[in-house]
C-alpha positions, 0 to 999 in steps of 0.5 A: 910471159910469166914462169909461174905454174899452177901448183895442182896440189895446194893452190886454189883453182876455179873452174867453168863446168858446163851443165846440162838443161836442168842443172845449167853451168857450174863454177868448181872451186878445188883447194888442190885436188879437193873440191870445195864448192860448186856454184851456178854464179861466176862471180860467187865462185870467184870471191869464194876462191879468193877468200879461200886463197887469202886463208891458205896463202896460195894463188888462184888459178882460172879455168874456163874450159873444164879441162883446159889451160889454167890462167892466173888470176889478178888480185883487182880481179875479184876483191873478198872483202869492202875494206881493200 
């Protein structure tokens, strides 16, 4: 088990915000404690953090229950460009 935590001030954390009828399920993407997109697509969400991650030198952290305990994310997870 890893002894690495999220850092709730700097690192980039996707997560899953469920909808209601008209607006459906969001995925947030905060840098810290600041949100910088909501989006209806998971894997848009997931290759908007990763690049935002790759520009702040920070991990990304994955929340799929609102609130809930966050999960590292891989770098294979979700790559932001077709060179690597």
């Amino acid at each position: 088990m890893s002894s690495v935590s999220p850092d709730l001030e700097c690192d980039v954390i996707v997560r899953h915000m469920k909808g209601d009828a008209a607006r459906g399920d969001q995925w947030a993407v905060f840098l810290g404690r600041d949100k910088r997109v909501e989006l209806p697509s998971e894997v848009n969400a997931m290759v908007f953090a990763r690049l935002l991650a790759d520009l702040q030198q920070r991990r990304v952290w994955i929340g799929h229950d609102g609130d809930g305990d966050l999960a590292p994310m891989d770098r294979s997870q979700v790559r932001g460009c077709s060179c690597c």
